[in-house]
N, CA, C and O atoms as a Maestro MAE file, in Angstrom:
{
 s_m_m2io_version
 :::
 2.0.0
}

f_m_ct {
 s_m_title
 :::
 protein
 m_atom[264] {
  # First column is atom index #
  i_m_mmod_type
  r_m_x_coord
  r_m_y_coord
  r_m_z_coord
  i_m_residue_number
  s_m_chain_name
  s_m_pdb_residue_name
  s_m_pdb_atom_name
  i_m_atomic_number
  :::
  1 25 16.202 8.885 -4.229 1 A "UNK " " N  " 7
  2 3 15.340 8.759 -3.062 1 A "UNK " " CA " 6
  3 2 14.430 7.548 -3.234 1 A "UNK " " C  " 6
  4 15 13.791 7.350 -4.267 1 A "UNK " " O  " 8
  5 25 14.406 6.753 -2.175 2 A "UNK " " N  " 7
  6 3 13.128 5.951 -2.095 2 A "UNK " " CA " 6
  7 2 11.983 5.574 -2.035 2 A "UNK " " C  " 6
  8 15 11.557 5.490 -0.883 2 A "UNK " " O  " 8
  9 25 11.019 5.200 -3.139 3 A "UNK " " N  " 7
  10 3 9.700 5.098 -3.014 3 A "UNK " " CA " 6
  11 2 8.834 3.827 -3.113 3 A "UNK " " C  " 6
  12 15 9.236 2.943 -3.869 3 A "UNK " " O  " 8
  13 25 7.577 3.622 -2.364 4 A "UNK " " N  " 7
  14 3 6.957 2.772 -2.422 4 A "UNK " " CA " 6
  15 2 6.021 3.081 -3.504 4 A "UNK " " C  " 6
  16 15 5.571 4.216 -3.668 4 A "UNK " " O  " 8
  17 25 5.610 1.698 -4.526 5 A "UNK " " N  " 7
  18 3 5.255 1.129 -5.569 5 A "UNK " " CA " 6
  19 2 3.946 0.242 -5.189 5 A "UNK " " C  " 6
  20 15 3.808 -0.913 -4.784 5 A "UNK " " O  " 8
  21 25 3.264 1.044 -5.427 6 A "UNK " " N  " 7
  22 3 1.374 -0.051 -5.576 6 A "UNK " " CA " 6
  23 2 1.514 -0.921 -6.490 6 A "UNK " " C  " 6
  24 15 2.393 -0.548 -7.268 6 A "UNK " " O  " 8
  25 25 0.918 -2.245 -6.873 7 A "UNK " " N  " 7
  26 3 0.493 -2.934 -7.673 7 A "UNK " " CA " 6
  27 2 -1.171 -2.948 -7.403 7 A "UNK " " C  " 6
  28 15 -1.642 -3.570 -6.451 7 A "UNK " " O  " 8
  29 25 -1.678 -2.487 -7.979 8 A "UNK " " N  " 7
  30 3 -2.949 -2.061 -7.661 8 A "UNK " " CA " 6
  31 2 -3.373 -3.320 -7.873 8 A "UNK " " C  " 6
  32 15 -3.850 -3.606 -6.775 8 A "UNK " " O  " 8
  33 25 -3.515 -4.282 -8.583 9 A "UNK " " N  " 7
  34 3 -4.125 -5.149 -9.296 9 A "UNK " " CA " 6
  35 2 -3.850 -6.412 -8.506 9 A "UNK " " C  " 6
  36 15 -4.240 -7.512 -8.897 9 A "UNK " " O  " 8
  37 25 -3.147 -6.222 -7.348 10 A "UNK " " N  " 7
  38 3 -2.863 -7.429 -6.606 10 A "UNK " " CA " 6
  39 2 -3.574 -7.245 -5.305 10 A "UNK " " C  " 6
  40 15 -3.966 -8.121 -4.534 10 A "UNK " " O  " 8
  41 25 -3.679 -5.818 -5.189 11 A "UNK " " N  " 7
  42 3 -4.307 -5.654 -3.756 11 A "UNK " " CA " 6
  43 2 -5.628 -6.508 -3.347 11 A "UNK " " C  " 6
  44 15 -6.408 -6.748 -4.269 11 A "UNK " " O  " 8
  45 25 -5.913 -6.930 -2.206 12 A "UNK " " N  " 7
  46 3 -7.406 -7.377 -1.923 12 A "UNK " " CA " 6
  47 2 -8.224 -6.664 -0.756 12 A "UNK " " C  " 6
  48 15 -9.232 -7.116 -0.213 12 A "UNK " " O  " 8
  49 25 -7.679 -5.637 -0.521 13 A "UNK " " N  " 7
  50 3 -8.298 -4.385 0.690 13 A "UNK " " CA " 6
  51 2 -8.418 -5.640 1.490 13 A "UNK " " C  " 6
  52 15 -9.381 -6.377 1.278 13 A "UNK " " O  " 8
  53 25 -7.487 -5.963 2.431 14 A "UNK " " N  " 7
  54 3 -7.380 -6.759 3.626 14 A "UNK " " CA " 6
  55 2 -7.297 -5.539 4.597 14 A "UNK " " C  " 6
  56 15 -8.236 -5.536 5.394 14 A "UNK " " O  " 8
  57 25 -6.502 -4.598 4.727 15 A "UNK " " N  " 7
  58 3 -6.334 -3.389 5.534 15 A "UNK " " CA " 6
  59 2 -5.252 -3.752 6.016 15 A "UNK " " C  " 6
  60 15 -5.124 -2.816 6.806 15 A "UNK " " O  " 8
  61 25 -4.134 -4.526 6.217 16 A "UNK " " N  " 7
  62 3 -3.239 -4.417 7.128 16 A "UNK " " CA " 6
  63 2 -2.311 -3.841 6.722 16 A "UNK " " C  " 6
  64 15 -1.371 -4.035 7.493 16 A "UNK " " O  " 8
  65 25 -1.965 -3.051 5.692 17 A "UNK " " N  " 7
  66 3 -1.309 -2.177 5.485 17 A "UNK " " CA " 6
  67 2 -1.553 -0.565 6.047 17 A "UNK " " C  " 6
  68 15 -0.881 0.401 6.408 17 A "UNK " " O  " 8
  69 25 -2.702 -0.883 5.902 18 A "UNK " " N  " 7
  70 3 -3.087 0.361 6.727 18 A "UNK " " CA " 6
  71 2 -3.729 0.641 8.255 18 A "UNK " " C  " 6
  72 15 -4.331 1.670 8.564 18 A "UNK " " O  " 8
  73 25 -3.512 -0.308 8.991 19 A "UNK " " N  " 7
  74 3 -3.958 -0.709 10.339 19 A "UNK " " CA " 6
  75 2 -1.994 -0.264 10.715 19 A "UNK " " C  " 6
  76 15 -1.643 0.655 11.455 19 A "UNK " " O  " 8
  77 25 -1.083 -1.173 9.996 20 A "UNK " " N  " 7
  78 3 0.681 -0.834 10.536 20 A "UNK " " CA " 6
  79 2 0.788 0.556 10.042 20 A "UNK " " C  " 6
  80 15 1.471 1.199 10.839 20 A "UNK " " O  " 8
  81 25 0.594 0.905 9.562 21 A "UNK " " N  " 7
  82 3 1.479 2.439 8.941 21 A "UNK " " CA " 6
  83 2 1.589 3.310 10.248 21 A "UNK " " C  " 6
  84 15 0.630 3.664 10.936 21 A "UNK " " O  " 8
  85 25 3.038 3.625 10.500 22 A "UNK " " N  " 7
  86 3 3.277 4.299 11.522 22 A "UNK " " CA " 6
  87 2 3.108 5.641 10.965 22 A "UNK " " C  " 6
  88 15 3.304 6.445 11.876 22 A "UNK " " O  " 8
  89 25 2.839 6.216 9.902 23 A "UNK " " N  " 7
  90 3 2.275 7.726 9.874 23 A "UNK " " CA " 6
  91 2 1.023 7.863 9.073 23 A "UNK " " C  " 6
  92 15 0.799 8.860 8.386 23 A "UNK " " O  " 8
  93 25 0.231 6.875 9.169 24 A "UNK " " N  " 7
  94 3 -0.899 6.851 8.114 24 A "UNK " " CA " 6
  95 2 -0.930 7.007 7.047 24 A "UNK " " C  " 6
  96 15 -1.993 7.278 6.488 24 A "UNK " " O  " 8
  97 25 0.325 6.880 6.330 25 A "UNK " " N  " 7
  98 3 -0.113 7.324 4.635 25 A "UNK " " CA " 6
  99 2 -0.439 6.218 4.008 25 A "UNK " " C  " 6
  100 15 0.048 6.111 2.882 25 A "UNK " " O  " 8
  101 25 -1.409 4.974 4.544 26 A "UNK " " N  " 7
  102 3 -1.906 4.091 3.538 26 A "UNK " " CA " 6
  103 2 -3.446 4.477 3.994 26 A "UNK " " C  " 6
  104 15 -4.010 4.622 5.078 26 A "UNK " " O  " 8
  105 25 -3.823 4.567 2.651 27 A "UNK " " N  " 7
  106 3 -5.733 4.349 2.869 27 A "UNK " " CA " 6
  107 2 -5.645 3.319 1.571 27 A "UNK " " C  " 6
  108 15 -4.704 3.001 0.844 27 A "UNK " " O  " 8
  109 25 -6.942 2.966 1.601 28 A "UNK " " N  " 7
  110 3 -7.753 2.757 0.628 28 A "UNK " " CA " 6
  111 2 -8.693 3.390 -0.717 28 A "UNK " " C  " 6
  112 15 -9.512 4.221 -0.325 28 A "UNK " " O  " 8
  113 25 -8.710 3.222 -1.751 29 A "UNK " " N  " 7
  114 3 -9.057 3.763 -2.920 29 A "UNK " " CA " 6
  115 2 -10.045 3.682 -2.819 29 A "UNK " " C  " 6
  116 15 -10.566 2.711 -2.272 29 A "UNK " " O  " 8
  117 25 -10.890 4.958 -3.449 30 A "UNK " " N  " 7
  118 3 -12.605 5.152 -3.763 30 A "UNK " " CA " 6
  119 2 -12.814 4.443 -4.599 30 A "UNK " " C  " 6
  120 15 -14.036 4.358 -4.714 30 A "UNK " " O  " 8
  121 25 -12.205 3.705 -5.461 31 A "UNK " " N  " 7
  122 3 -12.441 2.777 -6.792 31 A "UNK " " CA " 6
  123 2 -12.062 1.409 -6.732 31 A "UNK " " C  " 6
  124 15 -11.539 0.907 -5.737 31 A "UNK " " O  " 8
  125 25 -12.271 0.911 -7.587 32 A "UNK " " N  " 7
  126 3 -11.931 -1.001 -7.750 32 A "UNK " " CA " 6
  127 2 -11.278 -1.284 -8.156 32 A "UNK " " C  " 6
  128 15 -11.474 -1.096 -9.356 32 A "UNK " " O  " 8
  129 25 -10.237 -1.803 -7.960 33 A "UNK " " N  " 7
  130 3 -9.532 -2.587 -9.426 33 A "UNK " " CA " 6
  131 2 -10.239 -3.834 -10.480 33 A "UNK " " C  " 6
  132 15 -11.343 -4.114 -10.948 33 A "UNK " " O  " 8
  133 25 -9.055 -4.272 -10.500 34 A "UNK " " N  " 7
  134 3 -10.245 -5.272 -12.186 34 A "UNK " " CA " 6
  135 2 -10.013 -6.623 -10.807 34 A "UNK " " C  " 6
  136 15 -9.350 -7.497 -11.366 34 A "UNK " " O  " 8
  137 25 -10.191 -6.906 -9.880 35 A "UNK " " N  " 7
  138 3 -10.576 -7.702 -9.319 35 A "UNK " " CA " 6
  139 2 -11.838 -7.460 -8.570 35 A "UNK " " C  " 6
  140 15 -12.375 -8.456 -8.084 35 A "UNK " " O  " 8
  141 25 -12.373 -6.356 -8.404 36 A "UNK " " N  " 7
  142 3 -13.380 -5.953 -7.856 36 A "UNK " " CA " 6
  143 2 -13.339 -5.476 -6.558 36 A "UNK " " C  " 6
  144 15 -14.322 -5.402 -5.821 36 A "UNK " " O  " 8
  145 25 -11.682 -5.002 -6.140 37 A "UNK " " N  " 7
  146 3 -11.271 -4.933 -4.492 37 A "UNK " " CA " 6
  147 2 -10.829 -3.102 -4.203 37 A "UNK " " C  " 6
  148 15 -10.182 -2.598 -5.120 37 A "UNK " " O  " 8
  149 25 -11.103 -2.360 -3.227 38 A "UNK " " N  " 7
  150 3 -10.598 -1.023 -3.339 38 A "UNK " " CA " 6
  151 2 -8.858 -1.293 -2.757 38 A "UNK " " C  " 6
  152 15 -8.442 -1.750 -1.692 38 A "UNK " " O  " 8
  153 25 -8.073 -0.739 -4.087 39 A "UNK " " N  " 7
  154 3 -6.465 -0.866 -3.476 39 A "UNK " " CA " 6
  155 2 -5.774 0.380 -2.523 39 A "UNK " " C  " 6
  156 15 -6.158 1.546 -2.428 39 A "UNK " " O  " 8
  157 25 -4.990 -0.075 -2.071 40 A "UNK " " N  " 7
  158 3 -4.086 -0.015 -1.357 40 A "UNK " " CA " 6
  159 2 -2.982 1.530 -2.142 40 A "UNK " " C  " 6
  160 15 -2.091 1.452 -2.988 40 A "UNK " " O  " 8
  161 25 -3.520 2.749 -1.444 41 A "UNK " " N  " 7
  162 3 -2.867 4.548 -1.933 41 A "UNK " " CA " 6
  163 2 -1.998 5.013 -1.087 41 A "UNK " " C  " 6
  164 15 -2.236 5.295 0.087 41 A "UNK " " O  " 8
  165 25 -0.739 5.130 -1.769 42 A "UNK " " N  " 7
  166 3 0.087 5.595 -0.412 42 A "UNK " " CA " 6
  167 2 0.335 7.666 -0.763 42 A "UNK " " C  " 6
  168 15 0.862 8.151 -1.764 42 A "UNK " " O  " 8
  169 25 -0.088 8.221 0.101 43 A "UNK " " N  " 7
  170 3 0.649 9.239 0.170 43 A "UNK " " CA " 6
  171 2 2.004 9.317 0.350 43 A "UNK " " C  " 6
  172 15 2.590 8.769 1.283 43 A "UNK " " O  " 8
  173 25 2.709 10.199 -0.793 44 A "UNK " " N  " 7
  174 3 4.352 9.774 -0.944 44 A "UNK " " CA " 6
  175 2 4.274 11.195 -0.124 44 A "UNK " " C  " 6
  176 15 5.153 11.835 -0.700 44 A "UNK " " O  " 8
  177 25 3.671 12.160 1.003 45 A "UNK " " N  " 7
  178 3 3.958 13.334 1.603 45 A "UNK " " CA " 6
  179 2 4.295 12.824 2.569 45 A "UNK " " C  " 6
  180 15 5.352 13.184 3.086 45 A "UNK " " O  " 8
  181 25 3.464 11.745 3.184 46 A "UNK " " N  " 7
  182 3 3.298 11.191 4.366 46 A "UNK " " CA " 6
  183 2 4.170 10.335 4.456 46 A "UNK " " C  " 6
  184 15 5.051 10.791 5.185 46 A "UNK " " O  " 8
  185 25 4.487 9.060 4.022 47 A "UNK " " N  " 7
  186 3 5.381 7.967 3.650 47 A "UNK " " CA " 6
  187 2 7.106 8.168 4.100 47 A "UNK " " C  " 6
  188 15 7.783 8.894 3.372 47 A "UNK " " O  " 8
  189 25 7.629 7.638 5.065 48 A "UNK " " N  " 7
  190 3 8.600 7.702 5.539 48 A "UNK " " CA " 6
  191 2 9.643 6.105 4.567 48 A "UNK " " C  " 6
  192 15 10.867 6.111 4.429 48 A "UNK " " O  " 8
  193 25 9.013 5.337 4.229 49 A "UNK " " N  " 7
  194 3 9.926 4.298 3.311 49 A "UNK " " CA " 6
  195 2 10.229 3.466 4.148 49 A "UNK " " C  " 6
  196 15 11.367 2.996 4.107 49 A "UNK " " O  " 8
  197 25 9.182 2.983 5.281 50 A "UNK " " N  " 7
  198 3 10.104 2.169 6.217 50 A "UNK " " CA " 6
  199 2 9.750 0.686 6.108 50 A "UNK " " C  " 6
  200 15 10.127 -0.170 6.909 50 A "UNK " " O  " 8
  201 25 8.847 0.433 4.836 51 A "UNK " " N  " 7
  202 3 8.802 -0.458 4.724 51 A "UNK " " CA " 6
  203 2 8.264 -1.968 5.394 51 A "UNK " " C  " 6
  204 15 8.725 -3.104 5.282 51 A "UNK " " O  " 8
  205 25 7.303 -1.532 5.997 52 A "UNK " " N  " 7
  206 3 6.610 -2.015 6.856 52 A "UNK " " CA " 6
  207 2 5.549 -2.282 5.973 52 A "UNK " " C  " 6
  208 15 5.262 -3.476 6.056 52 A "UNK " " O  " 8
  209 25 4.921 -1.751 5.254 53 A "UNK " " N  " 7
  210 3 4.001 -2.130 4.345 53 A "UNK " " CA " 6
  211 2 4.239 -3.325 3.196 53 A "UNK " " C  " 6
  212 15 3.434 -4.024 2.580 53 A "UNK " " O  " 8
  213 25 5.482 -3.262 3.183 54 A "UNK " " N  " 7
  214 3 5.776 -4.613 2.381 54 A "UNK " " CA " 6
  215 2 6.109 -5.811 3.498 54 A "UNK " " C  " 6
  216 15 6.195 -6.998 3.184 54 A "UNK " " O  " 8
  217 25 6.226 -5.467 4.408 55 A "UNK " " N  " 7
  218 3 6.419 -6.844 5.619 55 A "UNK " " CA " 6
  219 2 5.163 -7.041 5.834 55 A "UNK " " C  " 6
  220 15 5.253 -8.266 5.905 55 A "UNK " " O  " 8
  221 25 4.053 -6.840 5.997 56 A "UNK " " N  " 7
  222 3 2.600 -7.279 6.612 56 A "UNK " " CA " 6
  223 2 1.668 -7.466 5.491 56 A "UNK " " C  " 6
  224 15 0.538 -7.763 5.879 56 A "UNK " " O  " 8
  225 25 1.861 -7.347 3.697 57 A "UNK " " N  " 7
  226 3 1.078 -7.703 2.991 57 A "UNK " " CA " 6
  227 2 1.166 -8.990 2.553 57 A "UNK " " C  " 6
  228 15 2.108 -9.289 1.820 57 A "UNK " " O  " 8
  229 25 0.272 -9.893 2.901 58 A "UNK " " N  " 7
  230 3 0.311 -11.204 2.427 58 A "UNK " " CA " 6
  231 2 0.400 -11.307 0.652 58 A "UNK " " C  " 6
  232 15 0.786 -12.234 -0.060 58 A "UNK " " O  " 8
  233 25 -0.132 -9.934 0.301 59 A "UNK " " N  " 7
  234 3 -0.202 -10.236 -1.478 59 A "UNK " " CA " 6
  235 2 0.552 -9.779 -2.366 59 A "UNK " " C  " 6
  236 15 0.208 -9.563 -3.529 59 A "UNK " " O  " 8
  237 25 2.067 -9.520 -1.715 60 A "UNK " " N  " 7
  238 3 3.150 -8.570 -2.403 60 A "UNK " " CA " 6
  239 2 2.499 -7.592 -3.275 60 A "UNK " " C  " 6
  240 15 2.620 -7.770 -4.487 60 A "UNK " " O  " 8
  241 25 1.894 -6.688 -2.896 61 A "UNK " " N  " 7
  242 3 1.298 -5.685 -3.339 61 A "UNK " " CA " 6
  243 2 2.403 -4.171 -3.614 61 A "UNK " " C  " 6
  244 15 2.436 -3.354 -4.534 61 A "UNK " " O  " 8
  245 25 3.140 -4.299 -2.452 62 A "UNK " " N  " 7
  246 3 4.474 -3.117 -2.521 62 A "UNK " " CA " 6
  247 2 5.347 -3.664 -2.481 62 A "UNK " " C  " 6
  248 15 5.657 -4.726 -1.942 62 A "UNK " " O  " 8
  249 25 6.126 -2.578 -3.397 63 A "UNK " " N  " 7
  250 3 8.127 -2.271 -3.848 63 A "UNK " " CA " 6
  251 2 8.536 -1.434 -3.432 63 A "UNK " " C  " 6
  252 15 8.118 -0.280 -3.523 63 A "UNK " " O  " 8
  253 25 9.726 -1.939 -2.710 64 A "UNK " " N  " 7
  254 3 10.338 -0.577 -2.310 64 A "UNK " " CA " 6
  255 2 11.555 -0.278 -3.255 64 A "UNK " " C  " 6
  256 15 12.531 -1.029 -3.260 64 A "UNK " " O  " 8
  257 25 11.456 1.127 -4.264 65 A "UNK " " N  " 7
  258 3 11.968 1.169 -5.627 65 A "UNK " " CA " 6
  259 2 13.237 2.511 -4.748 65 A "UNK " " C  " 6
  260 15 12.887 3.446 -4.027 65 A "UNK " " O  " 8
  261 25 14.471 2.191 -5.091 66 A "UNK " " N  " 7
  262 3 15.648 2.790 -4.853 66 A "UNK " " CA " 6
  263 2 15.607 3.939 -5.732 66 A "UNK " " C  " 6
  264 15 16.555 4.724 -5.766 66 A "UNK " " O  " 8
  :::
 }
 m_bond[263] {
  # First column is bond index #
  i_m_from
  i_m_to
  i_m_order
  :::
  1 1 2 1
  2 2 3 1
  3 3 4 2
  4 3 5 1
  5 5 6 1
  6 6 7 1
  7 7 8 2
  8 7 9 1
  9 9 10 1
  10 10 11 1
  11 11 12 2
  12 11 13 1
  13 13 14 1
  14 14 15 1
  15 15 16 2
  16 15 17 1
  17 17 18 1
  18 18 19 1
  19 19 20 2
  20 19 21 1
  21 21 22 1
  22 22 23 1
  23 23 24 2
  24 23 25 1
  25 25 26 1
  26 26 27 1
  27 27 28 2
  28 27 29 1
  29 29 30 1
  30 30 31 1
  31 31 32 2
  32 31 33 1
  33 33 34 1
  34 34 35 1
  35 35 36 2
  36 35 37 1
  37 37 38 1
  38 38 39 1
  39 39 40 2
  40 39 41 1
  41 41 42 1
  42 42 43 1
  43 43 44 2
  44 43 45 1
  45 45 46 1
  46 46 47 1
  47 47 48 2
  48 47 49 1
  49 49 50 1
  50 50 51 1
  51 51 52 2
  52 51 53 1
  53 53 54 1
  54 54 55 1
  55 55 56 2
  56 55 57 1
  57 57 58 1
  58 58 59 1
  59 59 60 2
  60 59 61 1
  61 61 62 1
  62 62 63 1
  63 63 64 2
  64 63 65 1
  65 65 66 1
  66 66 67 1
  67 67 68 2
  68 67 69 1
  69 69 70 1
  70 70 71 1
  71 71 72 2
  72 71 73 1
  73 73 74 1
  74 74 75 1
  75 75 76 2
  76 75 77 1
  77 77 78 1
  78 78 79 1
  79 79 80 2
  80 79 81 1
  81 81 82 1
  82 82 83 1
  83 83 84 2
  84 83 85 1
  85 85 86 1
  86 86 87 1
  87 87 88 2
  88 87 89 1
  89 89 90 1
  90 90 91 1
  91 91 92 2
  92 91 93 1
  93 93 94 1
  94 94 95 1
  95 95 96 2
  96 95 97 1
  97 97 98 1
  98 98 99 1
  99 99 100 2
  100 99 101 1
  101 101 102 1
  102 102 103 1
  103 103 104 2
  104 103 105 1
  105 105 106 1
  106 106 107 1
  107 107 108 2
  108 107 109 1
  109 109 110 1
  110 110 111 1
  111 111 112 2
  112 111 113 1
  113 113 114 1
  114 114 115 1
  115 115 116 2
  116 115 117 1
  117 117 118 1
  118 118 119 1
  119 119 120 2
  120 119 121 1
  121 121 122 1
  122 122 123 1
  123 123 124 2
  124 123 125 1
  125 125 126 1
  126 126 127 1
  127 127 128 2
  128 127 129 1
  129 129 130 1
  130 130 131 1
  131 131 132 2
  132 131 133 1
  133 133 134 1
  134 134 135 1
  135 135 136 2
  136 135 137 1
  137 137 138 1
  138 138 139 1
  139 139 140 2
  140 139 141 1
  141 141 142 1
  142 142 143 1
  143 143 144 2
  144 143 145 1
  145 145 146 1
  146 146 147 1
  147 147 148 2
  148 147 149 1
  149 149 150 1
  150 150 151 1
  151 151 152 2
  152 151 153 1
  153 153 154 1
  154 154 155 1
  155 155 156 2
  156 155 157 1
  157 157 158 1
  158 158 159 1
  159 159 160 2
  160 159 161 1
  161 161 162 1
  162 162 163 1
  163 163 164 2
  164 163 165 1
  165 165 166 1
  166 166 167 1
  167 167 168 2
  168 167 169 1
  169 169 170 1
  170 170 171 1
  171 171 172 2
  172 171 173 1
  173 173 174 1
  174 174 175 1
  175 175 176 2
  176 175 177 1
  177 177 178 1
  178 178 179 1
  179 179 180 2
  180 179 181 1
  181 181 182 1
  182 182 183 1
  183 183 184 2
  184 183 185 1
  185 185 186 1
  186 186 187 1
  187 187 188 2
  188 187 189 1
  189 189 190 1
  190 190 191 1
  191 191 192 2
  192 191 193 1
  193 193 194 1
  194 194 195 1
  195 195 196 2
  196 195 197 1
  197 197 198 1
  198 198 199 1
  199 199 200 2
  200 199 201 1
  201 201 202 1
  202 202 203 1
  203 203 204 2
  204 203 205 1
  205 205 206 1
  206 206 207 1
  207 207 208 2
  208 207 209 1
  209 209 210 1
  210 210 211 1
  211 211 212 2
  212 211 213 1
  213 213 214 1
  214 214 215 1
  215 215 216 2
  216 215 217 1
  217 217 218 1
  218 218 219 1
  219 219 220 2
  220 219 221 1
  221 221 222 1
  222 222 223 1
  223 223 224 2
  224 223 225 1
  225 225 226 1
  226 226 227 1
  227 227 228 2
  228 227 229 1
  229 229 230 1
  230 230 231 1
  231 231 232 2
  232 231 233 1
  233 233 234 1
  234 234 235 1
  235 235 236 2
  236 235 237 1
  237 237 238 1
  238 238 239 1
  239 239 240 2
  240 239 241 1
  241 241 242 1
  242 242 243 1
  243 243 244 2
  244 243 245 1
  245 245 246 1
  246 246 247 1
  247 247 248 2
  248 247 249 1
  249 249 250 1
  250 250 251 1
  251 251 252 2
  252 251 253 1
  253 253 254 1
  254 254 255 1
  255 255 256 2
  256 255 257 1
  257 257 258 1
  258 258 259 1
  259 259 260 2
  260 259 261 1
  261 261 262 1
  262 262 263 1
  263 263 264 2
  :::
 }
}
């Protein structure tokens, strides 16, 4: 089954991952990464794999792992 893959450490909380999500399972993290930015949490309940979250992040932040 297919899942999407955070790189936490690349994220820069731009939000447009989570402005596209056609079922909302992207928010944002209560915490920082070591850049000082809250990343990018996908609920894998919610998460349909459609991959839209890797088309609209300018910071290759997600994988979509087979």
């Amino acid at each position: 089954m297919s899942e999407v893959v955070v790189s936490e450490s690349r994220c820069k909380s731009c939000g447009f991952c989570v402005k596209n999500c056609p079922k909302g399972a992207i928010s944002l993290a209560h915490s920082f990464n070591s850049a000082g930015y809250k990343y990018a949490v996908v609920d894998s309940e919610k998460c349909i794999v459609c991959g839209i979250c890797y088309t609209v992040c300018p910071d290759g932040v997600f994988e979509i792992r087979e």
